[in-house]
N, C-alpha and C positions, 0 to 999 in steps of 0.2 A: 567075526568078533564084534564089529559094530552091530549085527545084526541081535546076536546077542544081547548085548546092552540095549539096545530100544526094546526087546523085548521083557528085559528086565525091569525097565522103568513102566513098561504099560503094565505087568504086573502088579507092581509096587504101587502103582496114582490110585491116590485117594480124594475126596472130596477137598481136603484142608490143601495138597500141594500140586492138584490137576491143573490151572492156572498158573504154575511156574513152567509147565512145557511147553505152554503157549509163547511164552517169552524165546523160546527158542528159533521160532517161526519169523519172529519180529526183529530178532538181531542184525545188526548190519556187522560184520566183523572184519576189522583191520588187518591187514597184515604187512610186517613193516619189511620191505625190501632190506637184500642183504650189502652188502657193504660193498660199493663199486673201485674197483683197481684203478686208480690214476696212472699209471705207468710206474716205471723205476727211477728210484729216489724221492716218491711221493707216497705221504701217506694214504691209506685209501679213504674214501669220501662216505661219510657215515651221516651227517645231517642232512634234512630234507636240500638247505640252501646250497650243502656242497653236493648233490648228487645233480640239483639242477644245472649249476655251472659245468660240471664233469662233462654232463649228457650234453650242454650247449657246447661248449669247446669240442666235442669230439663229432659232434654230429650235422654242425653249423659252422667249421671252420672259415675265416676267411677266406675271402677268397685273392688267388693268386694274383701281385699288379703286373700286367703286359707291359714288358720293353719297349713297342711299337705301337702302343693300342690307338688304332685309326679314327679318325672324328667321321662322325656322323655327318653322311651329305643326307641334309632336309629339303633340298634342291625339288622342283618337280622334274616329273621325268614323264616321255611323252610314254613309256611303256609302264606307266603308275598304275592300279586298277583307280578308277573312281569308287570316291566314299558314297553311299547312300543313307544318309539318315531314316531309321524309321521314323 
């Protein structure tokens, strides 16, 4: 079908509209993502800034805080590797 149609139009080009298929070539063409499910009880997220928040919250959740989370020993230790700067 499409092949059809391009062959339709190379028929058809004339001198006066052969420079509008060139325009073809140069398009950059959008296309706008469909509407992302925020879960239930939420509408779904249809503008750029709610689809960014969506995709941040879902995919960069915080992360969980430890009960117990241990402190850092910055202590030397005789089994440390040595640093060597280049």
């Amino acid at each position: 079908m499409k092949n059809e149609y391009f062959w339709k139009m190379v028929d058809e080009a004339m001198t006066q509209n052969i420079w509008t298929y060139q325009k073809w070539t140069t398009k950059t063409i959008t296309y706008t993502s469909p509407p992302l499910d925020q879960g239930e009880n939420h509408p779904p997220a249809i503008t750029h800034a709610q689809k960014c928040d969506t995709l941040r919250t879902h995919l960069f959740p915080e992360p969980p805080q430890l009960e117990n989370e241990p402190e850092p020993d910055l202590n030397e230790d005789p089994e440390d590797l040595e640093y060597h700067s280049p």
